[in-house]
N, C-alpha and C positions, 0 to 999 in steps of 0.2 A: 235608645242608649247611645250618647256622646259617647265615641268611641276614639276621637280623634279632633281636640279642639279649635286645631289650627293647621293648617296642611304645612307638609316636611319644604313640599317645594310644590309649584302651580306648577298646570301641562307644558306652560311655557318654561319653565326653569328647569324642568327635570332631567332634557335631554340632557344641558350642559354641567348641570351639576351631577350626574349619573358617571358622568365620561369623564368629568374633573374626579370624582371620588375614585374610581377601577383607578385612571395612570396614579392616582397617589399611592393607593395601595402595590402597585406595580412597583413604583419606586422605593416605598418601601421595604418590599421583596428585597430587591437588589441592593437597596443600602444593609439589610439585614446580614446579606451574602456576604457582602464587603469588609459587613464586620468581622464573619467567621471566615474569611478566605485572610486577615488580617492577623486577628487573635492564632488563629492554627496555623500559620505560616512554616512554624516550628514542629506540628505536628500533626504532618499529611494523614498520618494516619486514621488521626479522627474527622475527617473530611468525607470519610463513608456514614459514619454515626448524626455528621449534621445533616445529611441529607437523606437519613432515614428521620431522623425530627421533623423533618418541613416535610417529609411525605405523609407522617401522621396528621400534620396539622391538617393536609389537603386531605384524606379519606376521611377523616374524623366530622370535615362542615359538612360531610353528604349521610349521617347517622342520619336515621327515620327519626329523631325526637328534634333535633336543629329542623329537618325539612318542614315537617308537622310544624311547626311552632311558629316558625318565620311567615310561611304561607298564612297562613290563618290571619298572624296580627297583621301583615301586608295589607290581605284582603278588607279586615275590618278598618283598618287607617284611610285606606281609597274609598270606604263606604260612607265615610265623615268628610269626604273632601279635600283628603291629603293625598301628595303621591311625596310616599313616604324612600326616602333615597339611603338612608342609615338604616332599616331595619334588622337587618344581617350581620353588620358592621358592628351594631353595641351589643348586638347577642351573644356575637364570640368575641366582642372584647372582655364584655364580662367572664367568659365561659374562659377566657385564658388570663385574666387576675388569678384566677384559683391554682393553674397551669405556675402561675409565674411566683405566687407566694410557697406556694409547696417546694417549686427547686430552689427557692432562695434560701428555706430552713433547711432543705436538705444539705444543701453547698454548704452553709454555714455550720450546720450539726453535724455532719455525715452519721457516723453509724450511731449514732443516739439517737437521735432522731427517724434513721432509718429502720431501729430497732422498735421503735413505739409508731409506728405509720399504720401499720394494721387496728389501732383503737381508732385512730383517728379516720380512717377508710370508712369503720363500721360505722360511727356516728354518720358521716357526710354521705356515703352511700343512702343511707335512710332517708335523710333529709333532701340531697338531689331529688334521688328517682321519687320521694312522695310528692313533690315540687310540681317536676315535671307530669306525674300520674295524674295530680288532679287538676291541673293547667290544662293539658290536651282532651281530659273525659269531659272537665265542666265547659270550655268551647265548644264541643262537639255538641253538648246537649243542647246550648245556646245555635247552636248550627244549624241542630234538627228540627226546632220550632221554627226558626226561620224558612227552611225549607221547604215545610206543611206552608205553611201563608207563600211564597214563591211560586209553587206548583198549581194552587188554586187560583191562583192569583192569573198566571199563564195560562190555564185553562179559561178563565173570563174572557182572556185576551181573544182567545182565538176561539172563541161565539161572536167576538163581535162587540165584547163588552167595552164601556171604555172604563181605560183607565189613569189617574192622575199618577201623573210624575212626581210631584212631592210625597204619595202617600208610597211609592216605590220605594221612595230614597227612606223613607219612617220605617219600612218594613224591611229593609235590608241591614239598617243599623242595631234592630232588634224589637223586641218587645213579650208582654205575655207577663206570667208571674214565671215563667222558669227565669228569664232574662232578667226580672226584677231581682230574684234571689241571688245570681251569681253576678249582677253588675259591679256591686262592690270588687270584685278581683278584676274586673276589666276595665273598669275607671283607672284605674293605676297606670295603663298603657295608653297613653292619647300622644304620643312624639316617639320617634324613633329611639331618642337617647335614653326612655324609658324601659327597653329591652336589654338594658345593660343591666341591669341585679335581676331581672328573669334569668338570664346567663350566665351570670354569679352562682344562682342558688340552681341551676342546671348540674353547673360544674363542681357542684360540691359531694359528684362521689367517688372525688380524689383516682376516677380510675386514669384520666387521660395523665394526671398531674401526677401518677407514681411511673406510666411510663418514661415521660421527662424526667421526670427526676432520677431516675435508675438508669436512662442516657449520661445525663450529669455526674454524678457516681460514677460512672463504666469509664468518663472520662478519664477524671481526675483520679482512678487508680492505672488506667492505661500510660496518663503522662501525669508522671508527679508533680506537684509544682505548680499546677494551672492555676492562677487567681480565680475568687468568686465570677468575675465580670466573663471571663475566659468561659467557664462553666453555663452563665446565663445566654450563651449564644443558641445553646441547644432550644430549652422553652421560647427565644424569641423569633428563632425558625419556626416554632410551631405553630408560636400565634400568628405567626406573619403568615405562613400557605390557609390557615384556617378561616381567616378574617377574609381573604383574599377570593376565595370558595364562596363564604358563607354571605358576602356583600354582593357579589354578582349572580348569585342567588334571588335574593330578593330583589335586586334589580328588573333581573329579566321576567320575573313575578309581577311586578309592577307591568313592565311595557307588554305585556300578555292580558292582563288585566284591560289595560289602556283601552286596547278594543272593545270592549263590553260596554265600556263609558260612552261612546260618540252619543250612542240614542238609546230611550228608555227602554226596547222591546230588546236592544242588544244587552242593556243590562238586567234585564229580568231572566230574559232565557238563559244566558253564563250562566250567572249565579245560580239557577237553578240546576245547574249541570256541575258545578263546578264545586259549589256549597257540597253537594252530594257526594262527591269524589273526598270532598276536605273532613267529612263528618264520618267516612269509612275509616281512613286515615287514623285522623285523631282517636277514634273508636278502636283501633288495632294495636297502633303503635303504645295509646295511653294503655290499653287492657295488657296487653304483653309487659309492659311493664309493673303494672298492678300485680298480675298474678306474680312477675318473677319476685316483686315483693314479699311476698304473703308467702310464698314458697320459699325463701332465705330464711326468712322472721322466723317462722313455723319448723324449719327443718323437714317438710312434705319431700316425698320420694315416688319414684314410678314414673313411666312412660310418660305422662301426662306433664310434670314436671320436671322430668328432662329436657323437653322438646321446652317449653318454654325456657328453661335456661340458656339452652343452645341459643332462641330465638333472639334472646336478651342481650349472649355475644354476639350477635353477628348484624347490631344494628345497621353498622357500614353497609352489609349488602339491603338490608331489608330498604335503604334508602336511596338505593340508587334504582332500587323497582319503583319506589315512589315517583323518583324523578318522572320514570318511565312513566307512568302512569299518568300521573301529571298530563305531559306532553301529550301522551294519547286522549285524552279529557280534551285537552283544548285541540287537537285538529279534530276529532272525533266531532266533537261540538260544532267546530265554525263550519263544516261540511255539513253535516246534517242542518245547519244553519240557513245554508246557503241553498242545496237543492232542496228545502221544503219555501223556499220563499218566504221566511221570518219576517227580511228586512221591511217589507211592503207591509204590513202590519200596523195599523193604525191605531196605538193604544192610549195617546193622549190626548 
């Protein structure tokens, strides 16, 4: 499975194009700042309000469905030959389009608009979280066939079996009839800028984008008078700390990755450690969101579907255990890597 037709940037380009992307978004931060320490000059007071927007934007790229999603296409981009430097970067650009056309109609409607936002929640609601549901269960599945051929595969290795390099790199980009069936939704992703309508139709369940907007609102009845533009500094805080998260995210994804690539027995064993961690993940994060589906839609009650609910608010944290996790995956791995003597392993 072509996952990735062209690489985002070669091992030699990535460092500096990595470092160029972070200081730009850096600088965008602070021109974003500049704007709102400008526009609000008049009115210190919402200068607590902007900088509860740009903290959203920063807890909101560490949600378990951004981590989930980012990781995954990362992984599958460097498995085709890319090292892909945008992947994070067009997911929350998209994810904050939705963030920035919501406070524009709200600035512009106010309470008309504010008054009909709940029809409009219920559709996008729907349509995100089934977006994201079956984006991170159908990977996952795609994940765990690969997995099964990984482990057997590593098992050959260390009998002594040989094995070829190019038929690793065949096996790590996919195959099987599961992979045949859900190719079509992952042929759509082969370049980083192609994670920007996955992020679009992420963010379409209006919930980040009624927070901003009811920042916007809070504004403009605090200090009467503020122009639309005045009002849009809130959302471009947003997107600015989120993009900023969510790009050096997938970044450091990438140069973690990195290591598995020098040689083939390094990238069989990862992957096989790694794949595994990514296919719990997507298997948790998409299920918790399935079920809080199907328990909305249905109107279901009781313990069972409370705790999912709760689990459904509190993605923020559930995401920043993933991190954890993550991280513990890879030194867990390059440890156990190292004192079993992997590298010396002769498998092509």
């Amino acid at each position: 499975m072509q996952f990735g037709a062209a690489p985002d940037a070669g091992p030699e380009t990535f460092r500096p194009k990595a470092i160029g992307l972070v200081l730009l978004l850096v600088c965008l931060n602070l021109a974003a700042w500049a704007w709102t320490l400008l526009s609000l000059r008049d009115f210190p007071m919402l200068l607590g309000t902007a900088l509860l927007a740009w903290s959203l934007g920063l807890r909101h790229a560490v949600d378990a469905d951004h981590i989930a999603a980012i990781d995954n296409v990362t992984r599958k981009l460097m498995e085709a030959g890319a090292r892909p430097v945008g992947v994070g970067l067009f997911f929350s650009l998209g994810h904050s389009t939705i963030v920035l056309l919501a406070s524009i109609a709200i600035a512009a409607t106010a309470t008309a608009f504010k008054d009909r936002i709940e029809a409009y929640h219920a559709v996008g609601g729907l349509i995100g979280t089934l977006v994201s549901a079956v984006f991170l269960l159908g990977i996952a599945a795609v994940n765990l066939t690969i997995l099964r051929r990984i482990a057997a595969t590593f098992r050959a290795a260390q009998r002594g079996e040989r094995v070829d390099e190019l038929n690793i790199s065949d096996m790590l980009t996919g195959g099987g009839y599961l992979t045949a069936i859900l190719r079509p939704m992952f042929r759509l992703i082969t370049r980083s800028w192609h994670m920007y309508p996955l992020g679009f139709l992420f963010g379409l369940g209006f919930d980040t984008a009624t927070e901003v907007g009811v920042l916007g609102l809070s504004a403009a009845g605090a200090a009467k008078g503020l122009d639309i533009w005045t009002i849009l500094v809130f959302p471009a805080l947003f997107a600015a700390g989120m993009s900023l998260v969510d790009a050096i995210d997938s970044i450091l994804m990438v140069g973690a990755y990195g290591w598995a690539f020098v040689k083939p027995v390094r990238k069989l064993y990862y992957n096989m450690t790694i794949t595994a961690v990514s296919v719990l993940v997507a298997v948790v994060v998409g299920g918790i969101e399935a079920l809080g589906l199907i328990g909305d839609q249905f109107g279901l009650t009781g313990p069972l579907w409370s705790a999912i609910g709760s689990l459904n608010d509190n993605l923020g944290t559930i995401g920043f255990l993933i991190i954890g996790l993550f991280l513990t995956a890879w030194l867990v791995s390059f440890a156990i890597y190292r004192l079993r003597g992997y590298d010396d392993l002769d498998i092509g």
